[in-house]
N, C-alpha and C positions, 0 to 999 in steps of 0.2 A: 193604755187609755186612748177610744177616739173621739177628737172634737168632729163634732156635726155641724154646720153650718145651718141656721134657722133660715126658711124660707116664708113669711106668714103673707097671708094672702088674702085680701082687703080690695072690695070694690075691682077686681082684676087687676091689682097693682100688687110690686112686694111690697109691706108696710114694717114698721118698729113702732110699736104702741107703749108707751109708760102705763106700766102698773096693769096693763089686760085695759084700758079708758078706752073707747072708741072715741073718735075725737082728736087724740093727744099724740099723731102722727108724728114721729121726726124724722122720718126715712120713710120716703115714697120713691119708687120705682118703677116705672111701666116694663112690659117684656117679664114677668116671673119664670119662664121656660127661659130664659136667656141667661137670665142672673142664677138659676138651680146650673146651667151648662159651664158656668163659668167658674163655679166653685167645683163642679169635678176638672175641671182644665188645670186648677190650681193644684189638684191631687185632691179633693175628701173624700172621705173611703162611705160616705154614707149621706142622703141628705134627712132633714128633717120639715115637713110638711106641715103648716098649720091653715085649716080654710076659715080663716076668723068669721067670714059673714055664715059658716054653717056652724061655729061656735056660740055666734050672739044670735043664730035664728033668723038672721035678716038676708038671707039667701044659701047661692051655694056657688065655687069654683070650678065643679068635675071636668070642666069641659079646658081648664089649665093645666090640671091636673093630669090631663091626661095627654096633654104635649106635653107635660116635665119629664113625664114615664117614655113618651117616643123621642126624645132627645137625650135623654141620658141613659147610665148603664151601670150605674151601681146603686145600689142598696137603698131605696128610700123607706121612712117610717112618716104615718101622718093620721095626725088626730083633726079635731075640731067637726061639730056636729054630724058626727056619727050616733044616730038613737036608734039604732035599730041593729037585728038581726044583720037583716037585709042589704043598708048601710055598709056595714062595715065586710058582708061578703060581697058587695060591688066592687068597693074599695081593690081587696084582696085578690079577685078576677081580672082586675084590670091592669093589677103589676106592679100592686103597692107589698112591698115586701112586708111590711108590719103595721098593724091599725093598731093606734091607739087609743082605748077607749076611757071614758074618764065617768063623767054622767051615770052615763048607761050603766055603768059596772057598779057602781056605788046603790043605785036603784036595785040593781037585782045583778049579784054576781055571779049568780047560776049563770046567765049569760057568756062569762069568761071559760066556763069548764065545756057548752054547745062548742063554741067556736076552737079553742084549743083541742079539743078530741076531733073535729073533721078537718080543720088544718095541722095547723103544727103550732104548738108555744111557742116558738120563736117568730109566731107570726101574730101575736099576741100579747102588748105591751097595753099594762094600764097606768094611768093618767093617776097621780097623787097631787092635786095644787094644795097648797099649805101656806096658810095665815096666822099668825097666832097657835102652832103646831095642831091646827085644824084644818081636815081636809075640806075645801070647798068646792062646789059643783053649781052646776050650769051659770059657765062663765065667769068663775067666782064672784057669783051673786048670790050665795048661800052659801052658808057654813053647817058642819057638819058636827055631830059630837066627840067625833073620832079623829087619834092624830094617824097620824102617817106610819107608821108602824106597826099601829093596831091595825090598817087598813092592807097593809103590805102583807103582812100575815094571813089574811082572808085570802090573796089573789093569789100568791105562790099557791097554798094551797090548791087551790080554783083550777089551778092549770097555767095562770098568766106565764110568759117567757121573761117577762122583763118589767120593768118599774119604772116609770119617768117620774120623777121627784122635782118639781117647782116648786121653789120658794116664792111665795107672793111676795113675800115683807121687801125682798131686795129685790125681784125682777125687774128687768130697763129703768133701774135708776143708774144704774153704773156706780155702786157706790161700796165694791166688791162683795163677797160671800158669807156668809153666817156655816159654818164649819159643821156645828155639830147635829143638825137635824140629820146630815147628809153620813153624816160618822156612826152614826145611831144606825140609820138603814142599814149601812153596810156589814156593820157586824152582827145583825141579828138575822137578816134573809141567803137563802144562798143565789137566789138567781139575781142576773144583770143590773145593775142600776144605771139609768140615766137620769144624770146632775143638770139642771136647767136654775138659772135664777142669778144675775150681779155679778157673772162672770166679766170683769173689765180687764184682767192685766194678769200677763203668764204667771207671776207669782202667785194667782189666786188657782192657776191651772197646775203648777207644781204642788200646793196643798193636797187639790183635789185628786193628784196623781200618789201622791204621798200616802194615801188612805184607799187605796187601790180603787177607786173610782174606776166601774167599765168604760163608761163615756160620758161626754160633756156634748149639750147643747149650748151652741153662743149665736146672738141676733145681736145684738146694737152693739157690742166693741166691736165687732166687726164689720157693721157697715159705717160706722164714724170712725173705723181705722185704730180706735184704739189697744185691737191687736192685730197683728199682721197674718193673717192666716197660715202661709207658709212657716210662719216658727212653729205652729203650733205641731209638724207634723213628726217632730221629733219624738214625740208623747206615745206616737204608734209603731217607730222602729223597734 
């Protein structure tokens, strides 16, 4: 199992937002290239990318984004307002290892089989948010009729390489993990899952390793220290 380090990207700051609320800031950081170089300094085998104002529609980062990609050297994946074709083969040209698409894919999944057949699935992760084991889209402002495994089902198929599963109910509350949405994916898909949502405390990264979990994304225990990153790299020996 690898932990990913969240990087979200907010008004050209790294931010930690409760619950997806614009607004409800509790980690703000200026320099996001600085703070993505400092988490591979630390050892992550991987970062994770979110451009929240191309999520919420109220802008966009490419121009951060693309000093995170000239300063580092391993593996990034990154979602948030990607609506397009177009979009997410910028993204992909420019040195983003994996685009995550969430929206766009729930609109029209055909979209996931284009992009997988001229790239590669493993350059092709889609985005599952889940409320009430309902998937939500654009920006969980909409709920969907489908859970997350009915919807997991559609993108393996598709071509997707891999799954990011957010839990909305527990994301940036720190108030640890809900188990079984994430136990359900696992045993029913065969490709990758990545765990997002309430990650606070290694105990909750031993469960999720216990259930073979590919990888964990974590944003706010980690930037309020509530884990120490370096433990967590035991998880990938």
């Amino acid at each position: 199992m690898i932990v990913i380090p969240a990087v979200d990207i907010k008004n050209g700051k790294c931010v930690q937002l409760v619950q997806g609320e614009p607004g409800s800031e509790q980690v703000v950081i200026d320099n996001p290239a600085g703070v993505a170089l400092s988490w591979q300094q630390k050892g992550a085998k991987r970062l994770h990318i979110v451009d929240l104002d191309g999520a919420l529609g109220s802008g966009e980062n490419i121009h951060i984004v693309r000093e995170i990609i000239d300063n580092t050297s391993i593996p990034i994946q990154m979602g948030g307002g990607i609506r397009s074709v177009e979009d997410a083969k910028v993204l992909l040209d420019a040195g983003i290892d994996t685009v995550i698409i969430g929206t766009m894919a729930i609109d029209n999944p055909s979209i996931i089989e284009e992009l997988s057949s001229e790239y590669s699935p493993e350059n092709i992760c889609v985005s599952l948010d889940s409320k009430d084991n309902k998937v939500l889209t654009h920006g969980w402002q909409k709920s969907t009729d489908k859970s997350p495994l009915e919807y997991a089902r559609i993108f393996e198929e598709k071509g997707a390489g891999s799954i990011l599963y957010t839990n909305v109910d527990v994301e940036g509350l720190l108030g640890g993990i809900n188990l079984e949405p994430a136990r359900e994916l696992i045993d029913n898909i065969s490709i990758p899952l990545i765990y997002s949502g309430g990650v606070t405390s290694l105990d909750d990264l031993d469960v999720l390793s216990s259930i073979n979990t590919d990888y964990v994304v974590i944003g706010s225990a980690l930037y309020k220290n509530k884990i120490n990153f370096e433990d967590t790299l035991k998880y990938s020996q």
